[in-house]
Every structure is written in structure tokens, then in C-alpha cells.
mmCIF file of the N, C-alpha and C atoms, coordinates in Angstrom:
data_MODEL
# 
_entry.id   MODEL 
# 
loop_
_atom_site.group_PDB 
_atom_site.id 
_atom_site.type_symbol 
_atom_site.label_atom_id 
_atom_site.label_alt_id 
_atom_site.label_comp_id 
_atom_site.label_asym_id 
_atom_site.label_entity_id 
_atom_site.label_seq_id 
_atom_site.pdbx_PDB_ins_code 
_atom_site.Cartn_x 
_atom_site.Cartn_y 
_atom_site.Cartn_z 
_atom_site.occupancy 
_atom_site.B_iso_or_equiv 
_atom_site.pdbx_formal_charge 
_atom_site.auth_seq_id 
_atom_site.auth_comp_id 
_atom_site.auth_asym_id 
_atom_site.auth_atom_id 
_atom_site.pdbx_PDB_model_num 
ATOM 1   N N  . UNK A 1 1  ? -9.587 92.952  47.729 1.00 0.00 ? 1  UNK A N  1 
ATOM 2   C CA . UNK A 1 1  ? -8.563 93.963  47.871 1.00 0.00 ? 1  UNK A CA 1 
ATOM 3   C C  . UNK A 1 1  ? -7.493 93.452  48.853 1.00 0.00 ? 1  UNK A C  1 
ATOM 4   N N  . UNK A 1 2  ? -6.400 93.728  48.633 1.00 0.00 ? 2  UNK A N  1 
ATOM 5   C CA . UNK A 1 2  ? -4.689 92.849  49.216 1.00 0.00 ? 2  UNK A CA 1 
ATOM 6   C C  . UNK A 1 2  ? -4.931 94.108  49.964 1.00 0.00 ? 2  UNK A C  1 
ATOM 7   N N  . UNK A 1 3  ? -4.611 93.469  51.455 1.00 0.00 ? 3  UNK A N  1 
ATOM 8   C CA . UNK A 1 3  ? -4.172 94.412  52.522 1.00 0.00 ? 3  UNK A CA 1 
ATOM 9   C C  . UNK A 1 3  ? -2.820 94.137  53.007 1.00 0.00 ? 3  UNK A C  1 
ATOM 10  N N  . UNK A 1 4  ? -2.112 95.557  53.112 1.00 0.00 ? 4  UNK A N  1 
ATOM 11  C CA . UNK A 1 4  ? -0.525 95.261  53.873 1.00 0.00 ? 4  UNK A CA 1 
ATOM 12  C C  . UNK A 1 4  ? -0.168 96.192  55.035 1.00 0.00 ? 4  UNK A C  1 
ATOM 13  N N  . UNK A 1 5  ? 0.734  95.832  55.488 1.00 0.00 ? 5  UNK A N  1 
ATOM 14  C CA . UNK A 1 5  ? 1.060  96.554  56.705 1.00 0.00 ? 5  UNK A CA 1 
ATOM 15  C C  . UNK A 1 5  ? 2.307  97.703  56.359 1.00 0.00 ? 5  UNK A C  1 
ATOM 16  N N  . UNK A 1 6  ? 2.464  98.714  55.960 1.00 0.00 ? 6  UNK A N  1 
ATOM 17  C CA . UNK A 1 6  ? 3.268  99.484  56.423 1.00 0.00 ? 6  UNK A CA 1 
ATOM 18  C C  . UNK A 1 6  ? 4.345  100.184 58.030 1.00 0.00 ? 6  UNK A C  1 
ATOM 19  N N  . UNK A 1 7  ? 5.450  100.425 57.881 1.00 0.00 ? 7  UNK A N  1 
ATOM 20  C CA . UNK A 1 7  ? 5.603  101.771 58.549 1.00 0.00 ? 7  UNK A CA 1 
ATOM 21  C C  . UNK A 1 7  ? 5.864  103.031 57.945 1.00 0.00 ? 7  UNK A C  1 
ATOM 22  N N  . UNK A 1 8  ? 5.438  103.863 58.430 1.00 0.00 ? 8  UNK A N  1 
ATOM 23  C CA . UNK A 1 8  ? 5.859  105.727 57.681 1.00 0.00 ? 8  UNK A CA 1 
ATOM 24  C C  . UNK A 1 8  ? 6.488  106.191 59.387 1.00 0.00 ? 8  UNK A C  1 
ATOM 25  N N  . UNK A 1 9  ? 7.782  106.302 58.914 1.00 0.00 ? 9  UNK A N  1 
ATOM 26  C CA . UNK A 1 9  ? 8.467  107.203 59.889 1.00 0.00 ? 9  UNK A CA 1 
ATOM 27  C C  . UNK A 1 9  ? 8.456  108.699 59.354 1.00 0.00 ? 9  UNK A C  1 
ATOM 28  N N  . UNK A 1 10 ? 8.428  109.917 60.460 1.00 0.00 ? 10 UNK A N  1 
ATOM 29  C CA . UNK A 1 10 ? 7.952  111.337 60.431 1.00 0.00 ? 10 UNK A CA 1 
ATOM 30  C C  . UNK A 1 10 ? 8.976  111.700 61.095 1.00 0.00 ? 10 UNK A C  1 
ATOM 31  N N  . UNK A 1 11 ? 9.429  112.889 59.939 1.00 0.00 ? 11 UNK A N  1 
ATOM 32  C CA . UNK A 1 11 ? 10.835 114.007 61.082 1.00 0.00 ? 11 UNK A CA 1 
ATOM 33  C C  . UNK A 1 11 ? 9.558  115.081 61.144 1.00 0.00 ? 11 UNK A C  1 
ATOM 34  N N  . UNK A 1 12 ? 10.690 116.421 61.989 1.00 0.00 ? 12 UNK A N  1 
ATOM 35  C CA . UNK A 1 12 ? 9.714  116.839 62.418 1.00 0.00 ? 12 UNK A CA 1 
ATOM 36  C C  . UNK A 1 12 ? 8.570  116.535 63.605 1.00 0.00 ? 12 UNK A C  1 
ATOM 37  N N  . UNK A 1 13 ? 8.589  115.705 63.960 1.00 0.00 ? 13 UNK A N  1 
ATOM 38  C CA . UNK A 1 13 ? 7.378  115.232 64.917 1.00 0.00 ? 13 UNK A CA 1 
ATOM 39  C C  . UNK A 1 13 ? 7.820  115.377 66.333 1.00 0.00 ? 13 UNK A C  1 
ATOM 40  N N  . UNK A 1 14 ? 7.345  116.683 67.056 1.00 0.00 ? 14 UNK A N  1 
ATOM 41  C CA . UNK A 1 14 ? 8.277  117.046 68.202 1.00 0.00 ? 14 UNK A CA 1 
ATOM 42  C C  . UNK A 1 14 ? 6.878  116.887 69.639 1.00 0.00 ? 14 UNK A C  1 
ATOM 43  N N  . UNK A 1 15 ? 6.084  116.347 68.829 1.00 0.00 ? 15 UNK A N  1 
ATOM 44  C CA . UNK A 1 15 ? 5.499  116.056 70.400 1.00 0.00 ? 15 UNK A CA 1 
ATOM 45  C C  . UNK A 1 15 ? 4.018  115.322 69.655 1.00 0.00 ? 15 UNK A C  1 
ATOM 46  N N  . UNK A 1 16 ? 2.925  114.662 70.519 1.00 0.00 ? 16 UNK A N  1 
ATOM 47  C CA . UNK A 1 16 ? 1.476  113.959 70.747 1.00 0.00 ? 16 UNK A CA 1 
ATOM 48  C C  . UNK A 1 16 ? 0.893  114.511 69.064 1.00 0.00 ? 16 UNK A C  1 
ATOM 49  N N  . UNK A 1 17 ? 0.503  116.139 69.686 1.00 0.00 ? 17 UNK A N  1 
ATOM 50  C CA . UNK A 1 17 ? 0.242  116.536 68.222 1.00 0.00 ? 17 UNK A CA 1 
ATOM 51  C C  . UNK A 1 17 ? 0.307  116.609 67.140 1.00 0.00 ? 17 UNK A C  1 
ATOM 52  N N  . UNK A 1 18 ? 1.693  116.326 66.383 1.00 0.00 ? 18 UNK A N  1 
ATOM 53  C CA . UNK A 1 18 ? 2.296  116.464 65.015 1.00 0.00 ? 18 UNK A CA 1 
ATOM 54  C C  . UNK A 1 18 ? 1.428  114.833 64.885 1.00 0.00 ? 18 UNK A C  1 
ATOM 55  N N  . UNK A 1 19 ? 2.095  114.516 65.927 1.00 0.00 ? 19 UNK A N  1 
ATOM 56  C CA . UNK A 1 19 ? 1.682  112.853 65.246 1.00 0.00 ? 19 UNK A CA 1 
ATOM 57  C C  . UNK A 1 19 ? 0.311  112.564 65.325 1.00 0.00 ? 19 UNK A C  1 
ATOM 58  N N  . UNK A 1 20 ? -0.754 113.380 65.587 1.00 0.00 ? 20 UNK A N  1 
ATOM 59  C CA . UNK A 1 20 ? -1.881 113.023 65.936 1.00 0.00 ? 20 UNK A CA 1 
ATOM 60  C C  . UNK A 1 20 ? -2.092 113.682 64.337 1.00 0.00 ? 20 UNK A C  1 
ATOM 61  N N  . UNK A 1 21 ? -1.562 114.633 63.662 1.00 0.00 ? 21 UNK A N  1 
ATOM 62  C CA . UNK A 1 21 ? -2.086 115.504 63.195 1.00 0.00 ? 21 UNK A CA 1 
ATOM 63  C C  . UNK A 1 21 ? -1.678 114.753 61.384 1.00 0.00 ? 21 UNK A C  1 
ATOM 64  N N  . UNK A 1 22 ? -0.520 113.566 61.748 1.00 0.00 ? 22 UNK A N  1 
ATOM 65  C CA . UNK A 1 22 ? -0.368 112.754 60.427 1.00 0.00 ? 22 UNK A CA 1 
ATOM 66  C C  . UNK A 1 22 ? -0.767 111.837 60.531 1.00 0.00 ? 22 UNK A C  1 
ATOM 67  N N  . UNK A 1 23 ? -1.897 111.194 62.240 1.00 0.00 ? 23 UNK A N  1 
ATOM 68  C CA . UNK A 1 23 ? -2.306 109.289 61.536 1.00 0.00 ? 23 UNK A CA 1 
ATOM 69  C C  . UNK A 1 23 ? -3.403 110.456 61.389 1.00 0.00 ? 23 UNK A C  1 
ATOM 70  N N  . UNK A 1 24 ? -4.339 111.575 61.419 1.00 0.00 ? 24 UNK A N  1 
ATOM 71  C CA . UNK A 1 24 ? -5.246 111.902 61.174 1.00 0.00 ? 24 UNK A CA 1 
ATOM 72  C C  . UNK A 1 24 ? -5.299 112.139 59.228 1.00 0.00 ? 24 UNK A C  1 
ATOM 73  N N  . UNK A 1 25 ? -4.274 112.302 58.488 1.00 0.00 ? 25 UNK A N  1 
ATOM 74  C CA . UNK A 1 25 ? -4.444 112.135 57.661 1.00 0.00 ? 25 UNK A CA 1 
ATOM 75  C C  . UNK A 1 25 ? -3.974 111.105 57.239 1.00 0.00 ? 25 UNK A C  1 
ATOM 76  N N  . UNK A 1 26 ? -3.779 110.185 57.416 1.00 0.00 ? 26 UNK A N  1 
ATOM 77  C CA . UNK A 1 26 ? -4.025 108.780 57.319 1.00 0.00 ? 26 UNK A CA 1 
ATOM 78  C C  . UNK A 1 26 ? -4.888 108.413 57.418 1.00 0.00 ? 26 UNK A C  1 
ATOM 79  N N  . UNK A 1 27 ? -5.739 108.700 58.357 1.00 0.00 ? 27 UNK A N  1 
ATOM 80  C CA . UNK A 1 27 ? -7.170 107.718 58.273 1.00 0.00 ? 27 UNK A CA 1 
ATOM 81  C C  . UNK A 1 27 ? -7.997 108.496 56.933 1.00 0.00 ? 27 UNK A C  1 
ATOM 82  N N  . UNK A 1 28 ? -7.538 109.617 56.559 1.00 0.00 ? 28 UNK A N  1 
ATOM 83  C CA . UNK A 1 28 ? -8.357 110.315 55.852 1.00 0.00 ? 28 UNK A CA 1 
ATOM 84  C C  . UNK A 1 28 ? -8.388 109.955 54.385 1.00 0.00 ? 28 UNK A C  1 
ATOM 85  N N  . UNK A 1 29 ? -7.203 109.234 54.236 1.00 0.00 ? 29 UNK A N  1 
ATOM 86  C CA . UNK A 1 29 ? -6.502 108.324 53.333 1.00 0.00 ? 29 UNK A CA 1 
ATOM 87  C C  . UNK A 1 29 ? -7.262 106.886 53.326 1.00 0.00 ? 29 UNK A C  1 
ATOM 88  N N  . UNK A 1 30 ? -7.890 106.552 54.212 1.00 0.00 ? 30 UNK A N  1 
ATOM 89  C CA . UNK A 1 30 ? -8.520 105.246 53.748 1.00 0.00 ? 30 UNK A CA 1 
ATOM 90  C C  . UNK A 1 30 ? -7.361 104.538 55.120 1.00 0.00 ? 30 UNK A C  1 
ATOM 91  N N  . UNK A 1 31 ? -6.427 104.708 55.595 1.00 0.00 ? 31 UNK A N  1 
ATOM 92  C CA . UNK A 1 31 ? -5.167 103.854 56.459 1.00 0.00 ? 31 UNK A CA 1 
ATOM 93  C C  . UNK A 1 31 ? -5.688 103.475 57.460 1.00 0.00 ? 31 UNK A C  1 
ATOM 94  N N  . UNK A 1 32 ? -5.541 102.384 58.091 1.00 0.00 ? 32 UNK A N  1 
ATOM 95  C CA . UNK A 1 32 ? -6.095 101.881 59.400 1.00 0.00 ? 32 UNK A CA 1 
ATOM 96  C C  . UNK A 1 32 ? -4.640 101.637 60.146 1.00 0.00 ? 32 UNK A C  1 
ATOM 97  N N  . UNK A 1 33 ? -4.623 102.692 61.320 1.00 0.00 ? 33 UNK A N  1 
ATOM 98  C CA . UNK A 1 33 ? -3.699 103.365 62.114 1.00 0.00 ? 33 UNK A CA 1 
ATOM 99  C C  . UNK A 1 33 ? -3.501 102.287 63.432 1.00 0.00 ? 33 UNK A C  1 
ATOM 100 N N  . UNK A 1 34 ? -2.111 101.288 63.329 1.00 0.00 ? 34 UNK A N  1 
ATOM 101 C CA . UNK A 1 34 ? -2.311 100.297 64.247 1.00 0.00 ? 34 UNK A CA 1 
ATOM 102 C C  . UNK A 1 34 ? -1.838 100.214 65.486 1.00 0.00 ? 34 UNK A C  1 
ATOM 103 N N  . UNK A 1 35 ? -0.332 101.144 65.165 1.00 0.00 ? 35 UNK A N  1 
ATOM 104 C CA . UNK A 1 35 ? 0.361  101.539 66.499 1.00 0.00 ? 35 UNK A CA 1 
ATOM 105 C C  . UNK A 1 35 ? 1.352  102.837 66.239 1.00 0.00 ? 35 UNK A C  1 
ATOM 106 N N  . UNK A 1 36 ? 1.798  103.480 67.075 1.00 0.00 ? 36 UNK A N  1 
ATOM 107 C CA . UNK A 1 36 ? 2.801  104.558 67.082 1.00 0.00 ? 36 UNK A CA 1 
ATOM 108 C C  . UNK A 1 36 ? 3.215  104.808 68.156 1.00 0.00 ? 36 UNK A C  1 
ATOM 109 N N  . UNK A 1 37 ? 4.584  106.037 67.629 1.00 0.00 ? 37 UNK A N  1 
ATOM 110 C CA . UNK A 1 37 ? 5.108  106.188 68.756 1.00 0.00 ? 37 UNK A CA 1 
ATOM 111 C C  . UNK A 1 37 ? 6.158  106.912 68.590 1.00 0.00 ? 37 UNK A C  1 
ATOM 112 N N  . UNK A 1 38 ? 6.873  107.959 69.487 1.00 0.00 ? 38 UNK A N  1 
ATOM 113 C CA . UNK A 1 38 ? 8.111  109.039 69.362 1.00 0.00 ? 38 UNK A CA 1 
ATOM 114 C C  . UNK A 1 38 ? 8.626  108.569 69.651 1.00 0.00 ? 38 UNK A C  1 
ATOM 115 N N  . UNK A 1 39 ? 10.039 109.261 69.069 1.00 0.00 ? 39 UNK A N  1 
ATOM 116 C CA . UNK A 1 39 ? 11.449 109.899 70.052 1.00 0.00 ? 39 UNK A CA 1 
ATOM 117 C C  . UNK A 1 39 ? 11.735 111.313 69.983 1.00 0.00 ? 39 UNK A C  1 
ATOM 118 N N  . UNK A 1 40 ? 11.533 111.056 71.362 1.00 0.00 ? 40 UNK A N  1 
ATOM 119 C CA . UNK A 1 40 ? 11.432 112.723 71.633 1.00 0.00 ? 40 UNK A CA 1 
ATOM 120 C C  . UNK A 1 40 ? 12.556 113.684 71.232 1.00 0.00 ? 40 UNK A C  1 
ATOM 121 N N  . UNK A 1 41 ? 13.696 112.816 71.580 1.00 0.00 ? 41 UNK A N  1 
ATOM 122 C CA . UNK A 1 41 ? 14.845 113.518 71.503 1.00 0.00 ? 41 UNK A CA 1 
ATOM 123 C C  . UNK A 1 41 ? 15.394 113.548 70.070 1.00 0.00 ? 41 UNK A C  1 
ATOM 124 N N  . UNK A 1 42 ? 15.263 112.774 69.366 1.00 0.00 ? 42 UNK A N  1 
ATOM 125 C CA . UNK A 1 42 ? 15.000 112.457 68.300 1.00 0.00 ? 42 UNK A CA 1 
ATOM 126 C C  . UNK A 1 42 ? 14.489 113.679 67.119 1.00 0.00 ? 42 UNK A C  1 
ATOM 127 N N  . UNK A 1 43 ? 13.000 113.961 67.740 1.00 0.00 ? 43 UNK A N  1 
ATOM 128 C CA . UNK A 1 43 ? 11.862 114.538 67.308 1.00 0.00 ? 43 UNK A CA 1 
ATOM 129 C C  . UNK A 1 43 ? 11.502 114.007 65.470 1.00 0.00 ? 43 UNK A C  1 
ATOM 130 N N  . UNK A 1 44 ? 11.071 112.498 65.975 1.00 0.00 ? 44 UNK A N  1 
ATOM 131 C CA . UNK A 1 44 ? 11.210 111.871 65.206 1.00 0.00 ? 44 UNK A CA 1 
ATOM 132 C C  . UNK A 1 44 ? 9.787  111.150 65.409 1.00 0.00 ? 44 UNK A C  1 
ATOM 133 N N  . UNK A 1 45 ? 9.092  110.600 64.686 1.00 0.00 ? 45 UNK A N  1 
ATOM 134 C CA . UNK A 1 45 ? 7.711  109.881 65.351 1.00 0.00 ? 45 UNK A CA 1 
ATOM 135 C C  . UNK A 1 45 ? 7.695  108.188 64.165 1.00 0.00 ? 45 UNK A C  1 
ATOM 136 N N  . UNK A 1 46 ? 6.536  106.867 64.207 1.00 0.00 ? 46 UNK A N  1 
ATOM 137 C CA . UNK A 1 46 ? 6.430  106.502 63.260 1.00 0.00 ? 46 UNK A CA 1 
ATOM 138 C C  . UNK A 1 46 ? 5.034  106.001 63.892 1.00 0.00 ? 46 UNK A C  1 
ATOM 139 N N  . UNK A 1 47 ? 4.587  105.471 62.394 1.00 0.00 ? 47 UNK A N  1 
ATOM 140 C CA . UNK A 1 47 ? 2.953  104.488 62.691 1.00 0.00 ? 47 UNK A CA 1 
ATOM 141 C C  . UNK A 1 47 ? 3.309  103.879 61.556 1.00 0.00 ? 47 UNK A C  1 
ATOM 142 N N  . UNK A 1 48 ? 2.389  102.584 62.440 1.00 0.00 ? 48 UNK A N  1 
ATOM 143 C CA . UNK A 1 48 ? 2.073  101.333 61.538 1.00 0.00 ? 48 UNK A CA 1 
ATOM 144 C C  . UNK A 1 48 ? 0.662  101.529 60.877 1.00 0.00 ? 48 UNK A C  1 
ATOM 145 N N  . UNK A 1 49 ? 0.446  101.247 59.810 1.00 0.00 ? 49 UNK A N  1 
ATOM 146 C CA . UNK A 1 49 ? -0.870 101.515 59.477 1.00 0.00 ? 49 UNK A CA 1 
ATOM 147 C C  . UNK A 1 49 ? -1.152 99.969  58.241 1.00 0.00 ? 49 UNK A C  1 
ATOM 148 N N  . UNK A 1 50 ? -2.252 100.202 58.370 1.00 0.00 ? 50 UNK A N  1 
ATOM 149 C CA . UNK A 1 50 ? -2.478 98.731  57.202 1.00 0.00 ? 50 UNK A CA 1 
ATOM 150 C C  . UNK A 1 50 ? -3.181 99.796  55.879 1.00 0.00 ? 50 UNK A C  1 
ATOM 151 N N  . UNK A 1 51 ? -3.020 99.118  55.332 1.00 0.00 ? 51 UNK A N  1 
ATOM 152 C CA . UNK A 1 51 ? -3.394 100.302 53.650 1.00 0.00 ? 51 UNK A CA 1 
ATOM 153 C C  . UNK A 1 51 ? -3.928 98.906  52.566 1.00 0.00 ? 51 UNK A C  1 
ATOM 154 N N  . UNK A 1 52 ? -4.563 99.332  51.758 1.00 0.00 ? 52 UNK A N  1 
ATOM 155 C CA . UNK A 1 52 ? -4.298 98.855  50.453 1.00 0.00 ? 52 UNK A CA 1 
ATOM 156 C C  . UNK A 1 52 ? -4.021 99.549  49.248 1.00 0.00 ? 52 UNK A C  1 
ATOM 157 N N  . UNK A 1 53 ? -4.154 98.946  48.316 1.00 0.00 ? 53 UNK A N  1 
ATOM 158 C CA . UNK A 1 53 ? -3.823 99.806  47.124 1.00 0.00 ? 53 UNK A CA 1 
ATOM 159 C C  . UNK A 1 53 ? -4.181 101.268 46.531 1.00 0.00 ? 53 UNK A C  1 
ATOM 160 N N  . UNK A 1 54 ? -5.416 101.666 47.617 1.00 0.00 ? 54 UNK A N  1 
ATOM 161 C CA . UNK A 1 54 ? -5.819 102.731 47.126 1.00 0.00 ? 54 UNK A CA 1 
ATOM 162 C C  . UNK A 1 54 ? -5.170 103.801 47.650 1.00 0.00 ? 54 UNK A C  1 
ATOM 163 N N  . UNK A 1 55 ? -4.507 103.841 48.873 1.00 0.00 ? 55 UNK A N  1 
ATOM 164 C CA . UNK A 1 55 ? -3.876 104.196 50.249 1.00 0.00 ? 55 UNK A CA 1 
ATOM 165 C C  . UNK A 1 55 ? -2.577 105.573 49.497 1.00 0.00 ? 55 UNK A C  1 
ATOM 166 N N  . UNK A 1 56 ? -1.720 105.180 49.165 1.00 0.00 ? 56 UNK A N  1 
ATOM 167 C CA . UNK A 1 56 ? -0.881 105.630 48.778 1.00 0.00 ? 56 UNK A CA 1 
ATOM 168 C C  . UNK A 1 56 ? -0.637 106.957 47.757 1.00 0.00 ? 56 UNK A C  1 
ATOM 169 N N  . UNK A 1 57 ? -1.512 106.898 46.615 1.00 0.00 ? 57 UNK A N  1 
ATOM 170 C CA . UNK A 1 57 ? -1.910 107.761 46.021 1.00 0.00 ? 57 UNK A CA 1 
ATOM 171 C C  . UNK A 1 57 ? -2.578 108.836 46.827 1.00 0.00 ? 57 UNK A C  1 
ATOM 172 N N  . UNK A 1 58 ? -3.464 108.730 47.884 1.00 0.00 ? 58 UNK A N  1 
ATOM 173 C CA . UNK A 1 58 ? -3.993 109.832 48.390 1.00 0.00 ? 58 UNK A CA 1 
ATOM 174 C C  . UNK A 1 58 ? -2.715 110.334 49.231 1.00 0.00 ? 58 UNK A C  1 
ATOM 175 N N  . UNK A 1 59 ? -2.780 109.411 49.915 1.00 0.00 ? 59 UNK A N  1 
ATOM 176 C CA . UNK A 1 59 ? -1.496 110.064 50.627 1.00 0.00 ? 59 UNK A CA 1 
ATOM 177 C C  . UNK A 1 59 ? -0.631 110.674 50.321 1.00 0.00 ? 59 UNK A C  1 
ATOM 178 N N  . UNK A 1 60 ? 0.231  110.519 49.312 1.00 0.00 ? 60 UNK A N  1 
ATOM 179 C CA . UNK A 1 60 ? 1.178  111.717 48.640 1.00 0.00 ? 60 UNK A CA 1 
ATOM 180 C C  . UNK A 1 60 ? 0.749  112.467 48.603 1.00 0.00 ? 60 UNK A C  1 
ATOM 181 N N  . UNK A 1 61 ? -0.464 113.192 48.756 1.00 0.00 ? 61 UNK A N  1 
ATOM 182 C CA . UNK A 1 61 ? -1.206 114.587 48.321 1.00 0.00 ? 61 UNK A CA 1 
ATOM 183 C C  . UNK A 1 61 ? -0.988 115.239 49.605 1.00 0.00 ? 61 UNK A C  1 
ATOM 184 N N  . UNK A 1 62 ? -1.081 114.574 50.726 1.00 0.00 ? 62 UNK A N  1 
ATOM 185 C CA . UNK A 1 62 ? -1.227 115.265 52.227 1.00 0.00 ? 62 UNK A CA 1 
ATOM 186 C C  . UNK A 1 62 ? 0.113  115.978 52.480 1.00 0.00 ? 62 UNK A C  1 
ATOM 187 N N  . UNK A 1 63 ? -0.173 116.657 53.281 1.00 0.00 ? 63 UNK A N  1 
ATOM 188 C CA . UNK A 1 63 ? 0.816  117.543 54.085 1.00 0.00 ? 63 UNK A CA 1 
ATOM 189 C C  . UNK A 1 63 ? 1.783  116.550 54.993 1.00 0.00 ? 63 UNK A C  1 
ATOM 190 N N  . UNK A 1 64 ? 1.492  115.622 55.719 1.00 0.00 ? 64 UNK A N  1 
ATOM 191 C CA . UNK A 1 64 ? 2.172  114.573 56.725 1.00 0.00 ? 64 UNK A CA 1 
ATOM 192 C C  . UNK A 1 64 ? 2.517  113.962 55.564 1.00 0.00 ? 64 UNK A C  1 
ATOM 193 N N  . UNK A 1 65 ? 2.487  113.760 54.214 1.00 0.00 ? 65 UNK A N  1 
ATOM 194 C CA . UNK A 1 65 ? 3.326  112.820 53.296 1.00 0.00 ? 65 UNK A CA 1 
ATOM 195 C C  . UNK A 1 65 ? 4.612  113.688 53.417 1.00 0.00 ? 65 UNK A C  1 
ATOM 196 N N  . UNK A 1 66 ? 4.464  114.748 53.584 1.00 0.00 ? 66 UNK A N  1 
ATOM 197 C CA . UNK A 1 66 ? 6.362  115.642 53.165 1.00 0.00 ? 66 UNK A CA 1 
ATOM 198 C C  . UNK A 1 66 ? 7.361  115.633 54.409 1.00 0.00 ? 66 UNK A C  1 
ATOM 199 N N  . UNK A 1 67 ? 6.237  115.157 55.290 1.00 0.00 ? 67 UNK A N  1 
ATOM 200 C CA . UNK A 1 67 ? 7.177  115.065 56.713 1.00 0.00 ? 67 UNK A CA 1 
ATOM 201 C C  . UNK A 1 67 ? 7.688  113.584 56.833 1.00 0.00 ? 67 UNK A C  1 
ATOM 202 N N  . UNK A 1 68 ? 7.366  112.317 55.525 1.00 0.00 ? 68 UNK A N  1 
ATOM 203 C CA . UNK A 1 68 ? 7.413  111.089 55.717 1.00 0.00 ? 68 UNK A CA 1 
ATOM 204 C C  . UNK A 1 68 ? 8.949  110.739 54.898 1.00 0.00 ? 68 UNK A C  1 
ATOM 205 N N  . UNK A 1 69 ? 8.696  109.402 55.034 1.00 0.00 ? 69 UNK A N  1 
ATOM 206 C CA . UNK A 1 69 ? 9.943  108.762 54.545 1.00 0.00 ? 69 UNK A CA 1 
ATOM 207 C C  . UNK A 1 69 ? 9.208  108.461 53.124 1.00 0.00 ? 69 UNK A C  1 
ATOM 208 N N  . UNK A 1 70 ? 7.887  108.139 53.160 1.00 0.00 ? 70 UNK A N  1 
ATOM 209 C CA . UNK A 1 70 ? 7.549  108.515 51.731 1.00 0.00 ? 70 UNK A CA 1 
ATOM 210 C C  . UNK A 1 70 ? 7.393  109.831 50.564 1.00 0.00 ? 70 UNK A C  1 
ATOM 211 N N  . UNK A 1 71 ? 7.735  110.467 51.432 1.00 0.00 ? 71 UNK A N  1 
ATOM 212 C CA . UNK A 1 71 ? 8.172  112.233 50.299 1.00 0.00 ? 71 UNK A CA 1 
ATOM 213 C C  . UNK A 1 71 ? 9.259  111.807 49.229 1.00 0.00 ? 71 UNK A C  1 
ATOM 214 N N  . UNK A 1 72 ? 8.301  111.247 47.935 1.00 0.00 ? 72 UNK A N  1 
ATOM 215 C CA . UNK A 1 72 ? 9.616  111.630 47.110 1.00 0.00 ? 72 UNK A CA 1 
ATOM 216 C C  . UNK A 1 72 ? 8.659  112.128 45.842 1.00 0.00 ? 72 UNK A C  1 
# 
């Protein structure tokens, strides 16, 4: 299985929690959650996550997919 590295940047993300609350469905997704991080002022968040092919499909299903740059 091909592993890659993503980023998913998150609007919406106005503090620790939001973003705790989308690598949590990420990991739930199969994603291995490598780094992150806000702007506050922003209220903007992103994570790096490594995925493979299976990754993506679940993820569109989640709730933190509509807050992503992958919502389409």
C-alpha cells in the first residue's frame, strides 16, 4: 500500500478543540496525524497527516471533511 503525505487546511477552527475534534476524525479514517497548527486570528487551523488510498473516501463522509479544503 503507497503511503503519502497530505495537508487539509480547516476554516472555522477557532481554537485547540475544533482541531482536536478533526485530526480525531482523521485518525478514525485510518490518517496518521503528523503535525498541526492555528491561526488564531485567522481562525483557520491545518494538519499534516500521511494517508493511503483508503483514507479519503472515509473521510469525505466526516463532519471535519466540510470544514476542509477537501469539501467538494
Amino acid at each position: 500500500m503507497i503511503m503519502k503525505t497530505i495537508r487539509i487546511h480547516f476554516y472555522e477552527c477557532e481554537h485547540e478543540g475544533d482541531l482536536g475534534d478533526y485530526k480525531e476524525d482523521i485518525r478514525s479514517c485510518g490518517g496518521k496525524v503528523l503535525n498541526s497548527g492555528l491561526n488564531y486570528e485567522a481562525e483557520t487551523g491545518w494538519v499534516d497527516v500521511e494517508i493511503d488510498d483508503t483514507f479519503m473516501p472515509k473521510f469525505k463522509q466526516t463532519s471535519a471533511c466540510g470544514f476542509s479544503n477537501y469539501d467538494s
